[in-house]
C-alpha positions in Angstrom: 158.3 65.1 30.3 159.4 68.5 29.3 161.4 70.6 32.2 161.4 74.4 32.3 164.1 76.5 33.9 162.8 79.9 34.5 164.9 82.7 34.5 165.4 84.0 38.2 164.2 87.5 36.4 160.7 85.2 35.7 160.5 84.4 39.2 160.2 88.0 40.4 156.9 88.9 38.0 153.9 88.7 39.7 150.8 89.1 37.8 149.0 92.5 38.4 147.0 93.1 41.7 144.5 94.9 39.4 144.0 92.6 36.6 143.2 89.7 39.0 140.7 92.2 41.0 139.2 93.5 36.9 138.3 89.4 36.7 135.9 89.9 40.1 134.5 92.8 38.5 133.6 90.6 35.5 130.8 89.5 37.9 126.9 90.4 36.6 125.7 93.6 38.7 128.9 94.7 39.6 129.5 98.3 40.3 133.5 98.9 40.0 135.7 102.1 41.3 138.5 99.6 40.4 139.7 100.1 36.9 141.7 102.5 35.7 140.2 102.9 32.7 139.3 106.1 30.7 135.4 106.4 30.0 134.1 104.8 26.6 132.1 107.7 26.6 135.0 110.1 25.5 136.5 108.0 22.4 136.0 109.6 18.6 135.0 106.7 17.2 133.5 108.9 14.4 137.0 110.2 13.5 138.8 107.3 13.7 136.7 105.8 11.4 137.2 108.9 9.3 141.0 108.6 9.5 140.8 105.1 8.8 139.6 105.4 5.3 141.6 108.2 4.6 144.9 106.4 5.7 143.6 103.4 3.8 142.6 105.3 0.7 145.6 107.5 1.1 148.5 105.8 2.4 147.3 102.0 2.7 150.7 100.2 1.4 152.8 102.4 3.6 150.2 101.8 6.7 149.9 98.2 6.8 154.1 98.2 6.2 156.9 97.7 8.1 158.1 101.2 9.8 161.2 103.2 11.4 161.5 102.3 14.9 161.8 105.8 15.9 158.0 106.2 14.6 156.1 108.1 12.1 157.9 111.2 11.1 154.9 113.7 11.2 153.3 112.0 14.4 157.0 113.1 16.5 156.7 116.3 14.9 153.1 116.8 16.5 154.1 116.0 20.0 157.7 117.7 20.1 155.0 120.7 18.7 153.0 119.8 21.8 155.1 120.1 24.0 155.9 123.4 26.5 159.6 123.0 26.4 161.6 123.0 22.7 161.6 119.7 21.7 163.8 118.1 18.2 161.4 115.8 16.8 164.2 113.6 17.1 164.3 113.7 20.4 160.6 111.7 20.4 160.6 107.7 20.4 156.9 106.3 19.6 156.1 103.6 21.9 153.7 100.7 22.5 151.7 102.6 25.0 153.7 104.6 27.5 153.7 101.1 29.5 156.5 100.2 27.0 158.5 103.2 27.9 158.5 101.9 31.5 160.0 99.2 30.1 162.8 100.4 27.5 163.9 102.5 30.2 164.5 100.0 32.7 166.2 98.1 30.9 168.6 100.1 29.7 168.9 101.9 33.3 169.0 99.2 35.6 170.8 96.6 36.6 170.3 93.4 39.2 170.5 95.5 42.7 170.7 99.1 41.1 168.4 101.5 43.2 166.1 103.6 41.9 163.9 105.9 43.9 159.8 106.1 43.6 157.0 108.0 45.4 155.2 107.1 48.4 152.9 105.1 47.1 153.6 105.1 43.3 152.1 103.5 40.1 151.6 99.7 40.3 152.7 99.0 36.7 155.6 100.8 36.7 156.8 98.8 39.5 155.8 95.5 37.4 157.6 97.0 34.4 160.9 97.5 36.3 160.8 94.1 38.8 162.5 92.0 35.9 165.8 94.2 35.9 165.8 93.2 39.7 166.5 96.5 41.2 166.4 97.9 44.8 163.4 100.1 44.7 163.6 102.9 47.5 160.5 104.8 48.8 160.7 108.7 49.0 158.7 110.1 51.7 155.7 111.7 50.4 153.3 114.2 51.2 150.0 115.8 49.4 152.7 117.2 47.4 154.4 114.7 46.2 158.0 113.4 46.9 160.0 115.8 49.5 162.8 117.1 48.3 165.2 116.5 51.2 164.1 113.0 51.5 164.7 112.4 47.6 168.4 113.8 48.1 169.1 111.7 51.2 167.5 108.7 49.6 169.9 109.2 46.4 172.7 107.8 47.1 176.5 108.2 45.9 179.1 106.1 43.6 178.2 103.2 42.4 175.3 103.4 44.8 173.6 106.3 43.4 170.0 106.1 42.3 169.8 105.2 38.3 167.0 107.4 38.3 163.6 108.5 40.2 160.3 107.7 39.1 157.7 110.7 39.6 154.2 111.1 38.3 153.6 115.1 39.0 149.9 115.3 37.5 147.0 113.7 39.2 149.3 110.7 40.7 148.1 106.9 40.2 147.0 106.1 42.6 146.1 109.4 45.0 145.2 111.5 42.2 148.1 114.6 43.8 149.2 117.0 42.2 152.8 118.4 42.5 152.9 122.3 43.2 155.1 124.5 41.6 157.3 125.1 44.9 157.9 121.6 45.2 158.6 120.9 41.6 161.1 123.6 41.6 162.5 121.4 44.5 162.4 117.9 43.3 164.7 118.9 40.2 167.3 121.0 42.0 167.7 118.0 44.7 167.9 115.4 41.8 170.1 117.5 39.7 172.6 118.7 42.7 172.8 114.8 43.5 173.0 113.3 39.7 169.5 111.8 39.5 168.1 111.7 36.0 164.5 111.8 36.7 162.0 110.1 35.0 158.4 112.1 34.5 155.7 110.1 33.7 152.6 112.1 32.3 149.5 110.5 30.9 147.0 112.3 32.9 147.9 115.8 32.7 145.9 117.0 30.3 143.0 116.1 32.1 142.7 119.1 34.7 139.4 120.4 35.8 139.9 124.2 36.7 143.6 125.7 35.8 146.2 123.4 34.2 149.6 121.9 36.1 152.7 123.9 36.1 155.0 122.7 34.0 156.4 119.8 33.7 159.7 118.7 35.4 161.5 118.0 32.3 161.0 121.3 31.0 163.0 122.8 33.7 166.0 120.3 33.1 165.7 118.5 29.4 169.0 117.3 30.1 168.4 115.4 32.8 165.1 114.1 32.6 162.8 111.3 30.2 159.1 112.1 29.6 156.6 109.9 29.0 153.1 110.6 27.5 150.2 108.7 26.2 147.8 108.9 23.4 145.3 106.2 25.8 143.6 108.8 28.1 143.0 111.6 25.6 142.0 109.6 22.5 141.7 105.5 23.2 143.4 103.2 25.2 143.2 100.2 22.3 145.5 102.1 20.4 148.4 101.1 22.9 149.8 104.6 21.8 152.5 106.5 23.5 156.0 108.3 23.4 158.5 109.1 25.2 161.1 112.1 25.2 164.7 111.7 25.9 167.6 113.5 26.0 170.3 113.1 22.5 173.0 111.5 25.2 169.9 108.3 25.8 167.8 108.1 23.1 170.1 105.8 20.9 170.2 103.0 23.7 166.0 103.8 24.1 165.9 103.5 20.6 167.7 99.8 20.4 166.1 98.3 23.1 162.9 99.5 21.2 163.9 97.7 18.0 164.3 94.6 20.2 161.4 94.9 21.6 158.9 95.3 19.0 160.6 97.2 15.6 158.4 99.5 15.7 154.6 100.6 17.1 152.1 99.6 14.7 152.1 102.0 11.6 148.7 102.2 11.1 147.6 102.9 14.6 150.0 105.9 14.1 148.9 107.1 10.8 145.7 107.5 12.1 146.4 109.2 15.2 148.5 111.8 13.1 145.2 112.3 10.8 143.2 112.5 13.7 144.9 115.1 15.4 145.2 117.0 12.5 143.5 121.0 12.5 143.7 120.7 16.1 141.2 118.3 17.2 142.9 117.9 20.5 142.2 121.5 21.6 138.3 120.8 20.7 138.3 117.6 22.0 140.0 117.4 25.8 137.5 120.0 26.9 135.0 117.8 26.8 136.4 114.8 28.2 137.7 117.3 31.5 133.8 118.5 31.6 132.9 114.8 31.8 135.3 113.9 34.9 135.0 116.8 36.5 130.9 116.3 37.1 131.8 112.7 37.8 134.6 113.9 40.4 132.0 116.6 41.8 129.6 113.7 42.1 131.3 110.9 43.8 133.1 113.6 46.1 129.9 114.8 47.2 128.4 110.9 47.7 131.2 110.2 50.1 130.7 113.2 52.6 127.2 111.9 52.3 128.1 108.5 52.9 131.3 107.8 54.4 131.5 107.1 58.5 133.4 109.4 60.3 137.4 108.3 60.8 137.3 107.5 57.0 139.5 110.4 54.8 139.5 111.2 51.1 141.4 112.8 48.8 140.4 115.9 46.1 142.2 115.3 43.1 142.2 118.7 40.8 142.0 116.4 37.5 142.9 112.8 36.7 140.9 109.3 37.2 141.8 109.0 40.7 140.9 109.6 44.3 142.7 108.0 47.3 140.6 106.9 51.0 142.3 106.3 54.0 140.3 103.9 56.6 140.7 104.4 59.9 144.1 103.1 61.4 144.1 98.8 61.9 141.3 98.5 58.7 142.6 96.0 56.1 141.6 97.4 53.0 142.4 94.0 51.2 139.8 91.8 53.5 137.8 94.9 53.0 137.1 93.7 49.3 135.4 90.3 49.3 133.0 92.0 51.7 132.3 95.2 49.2 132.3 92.5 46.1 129.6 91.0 48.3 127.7 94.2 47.7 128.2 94.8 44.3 131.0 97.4 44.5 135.0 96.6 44.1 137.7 98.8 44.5 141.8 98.7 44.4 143.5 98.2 47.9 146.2 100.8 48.2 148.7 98.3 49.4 149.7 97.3 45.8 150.5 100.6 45.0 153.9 100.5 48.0 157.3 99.5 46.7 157.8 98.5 50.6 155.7 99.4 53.9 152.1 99.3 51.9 149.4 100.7 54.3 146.8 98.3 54.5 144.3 101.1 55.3 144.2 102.9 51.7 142.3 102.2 48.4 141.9 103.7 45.3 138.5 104.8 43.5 138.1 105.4 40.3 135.3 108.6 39.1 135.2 108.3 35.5 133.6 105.0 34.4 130.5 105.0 36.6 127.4 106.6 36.0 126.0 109.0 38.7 123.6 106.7 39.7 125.9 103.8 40.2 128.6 105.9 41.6 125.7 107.1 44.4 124.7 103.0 44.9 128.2 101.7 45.2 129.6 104.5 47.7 126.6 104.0 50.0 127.3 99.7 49.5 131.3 100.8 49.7 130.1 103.2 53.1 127.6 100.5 55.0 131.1 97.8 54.1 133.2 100.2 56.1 130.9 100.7 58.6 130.3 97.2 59.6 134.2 97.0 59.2 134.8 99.8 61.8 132.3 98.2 64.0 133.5 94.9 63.9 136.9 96.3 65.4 135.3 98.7 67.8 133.2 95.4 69.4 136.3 92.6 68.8 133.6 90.8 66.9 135.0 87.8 64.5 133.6 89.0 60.7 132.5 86.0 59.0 135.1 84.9 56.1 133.9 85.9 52.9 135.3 83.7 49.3 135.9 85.6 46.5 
């Protein structure tokens, strides 16, 4: 009988929290806040299947080829184009999704026991993308703002100790939809460049604003000491497993050979047609509508849970994103919380997941953009009468009954 020795890297992954909860959603009738995934509702399927013929009938032996691993030449030149900062074309890398970048990045940044610094909480696959390199992950103290500046330089360490690099998501934050504010941005990258941070920005949801866009990014305001990542997945289609990321000359060789290891390249066809689709600047026509959509979805599941929700129970209001972020009342288990809400047709994420260390049981994350209106309006009122029993359970010491998945 065959014996596997696993790699003590192997032992660390875990699979992902919301994955295994997407599997209970699978379940006939169930309404889910759970996913993080962009509406169906907003993908061009008309123009991809435009720019599929036209690649074909165009540029079909070169598609379906083998590719540089840097990426197609007039796709880097769109998004350095893109960009608000100058940006060489050959300063872009295309990757396999943005989740890739997480990757290349750790593991050419960390090593076993290295520390790296992340927001309070921060993006669940972000931490599963940089658990194999084994490193010390360090929680910054957070606020509706973001990371806190003082907190990020205290945390950063110095010598050989120093932090590899911090992990910030400015724009509508997975998982509490935040945004960062110019003030504190300002902050963030003075405290990490005064204590030799590189930071690393990750970005795929900041197109989607509602009223006014972000302020810049953080990169802009130190390209030298910072790696952006962006995604294709939330403005055109996930199933593309598009994305790129941005790096300074002195890193991009090392991003680039971990890439070639990784995969060679991101598939070539897949970026010949995002190139021909965002050609004449279908982008600029196209995320408007897309913002429109979330927005009235935002508007309409914000305005179901003051309906709804008990009192003790707090929410946030995200100013673009996928994302909103509750807070039960302190001692709530958001975890137990979810067989129970499952029970009535409605699943969520529990916040915990979403802690590097310290998770607070007591949060969850909703999603606003897959839903309809009339499901969103059913499953907050089913996601409201859990809680409540919940609250009440606590208040009276009353056992709840345990509840299989």
């Amino acid at each position: 009988m065959m014996s596997w020795t696993l790699a003590a890297r192997a032992e660390k992954m875990n699979p992902s929290v919301i994955r295994e909860i997407l599997k209970v959603t699978e379940k006939p009738g169930i309404i889910s806040f759970a996913g993080g995934l962009p509406s169906p509702k907003t993908f061009p399927v008309a123009e991809f299947r435009a720019a599929c013929e036209k690649v074909l009938t165009e540029d079909g032996p070169a598609a379906l080829q083998y590719a540089a691993s840097e990426g197609y030449g007039p796709l880097r030149e769109m998004v350095a184009a893109g960009l608000p900062w100058k940006v060489d074309p050959a300063q872009v890398l295309i990757t396999t999704g943005s989740q890739q970048g997480l990757d290349l990045v750790a593991k050419i940044l960390l090593d076993s026991g290295s520390r790296m610094l992340v927001e309070t909480p921060t993006y669940l696959g972000a931490l599963q993308a940089f658990t194999p390199m084994e490193p010390r992950a360090v929680s910054v103290a957070s606020d509706d703002e973001g990371v806190l500046a003082d907190d990020l330089a205290a945390k950063a360490g110095q010598g050989a100790e120093r932090a590899r690099f911090a992990y910030l998501l400015p724009n509508f934050q997975n998982p509490t939809g935040r945004t960062m504010s110019e003030a504190r941005r300002a902050a963030v990258v003075a405290a990490a460049a005064n204590a030799g941070v590189p930071l690393l920005e990750d970005n795929p949801y900041g197109d989607l604003w509602f009223d006014q866009p972000p302020p810049a990014p953080l990169t802009a305001r130190n390209p030298e000491g910072c790696l952006y990542l962006g995604s294709f997945s939330k403005v055109l289609a996930p199933g593309l497993r598009l994305g790129f990321l941005v790096a300074p000359p002195a890193i991009y060789p090392k991003l680039l050979q971990a890439k070639q290891a990784a995969d060679l390249h991101s598939p070539s066809f897949n970026q010949r047609m995002v190139a021909q689709v965002m050609q004449d600047g279908f982008l600029a026509r196209h995320v408007p509508t897309i913002r429109a959509l979330y927005k009235s979805q935002r508007d309409h599941m914000l305005a179901a849970l003051e309906r709804e929700m008990p009192e003790g129970v707090q929410w946030s209001r995200p100013v673009g994103g996928m994302f909103l972020w509750v807070r039960l009342p302190a001692g709530l288990d958001a975890v137990a919380l979810l067989p129970r809400a499952v029970e009535r047709n409605v699943a969520f994420v529990p916040g915990a997941a979403f802690y590097a260390d310290t998770p607070e049981s007591n949060t969850m994350r909703l999603s606003f953009v897959t839903a309809s209106t009339s499901q969103i309006d059913i499953g907050i009122a089913a996601l409201a009468q859990t809680i409540r029993e919940a609250i009440e359970a606590q208040r009276t010491g009353r056992p709840a009954t345990p509840v299989q998945l």
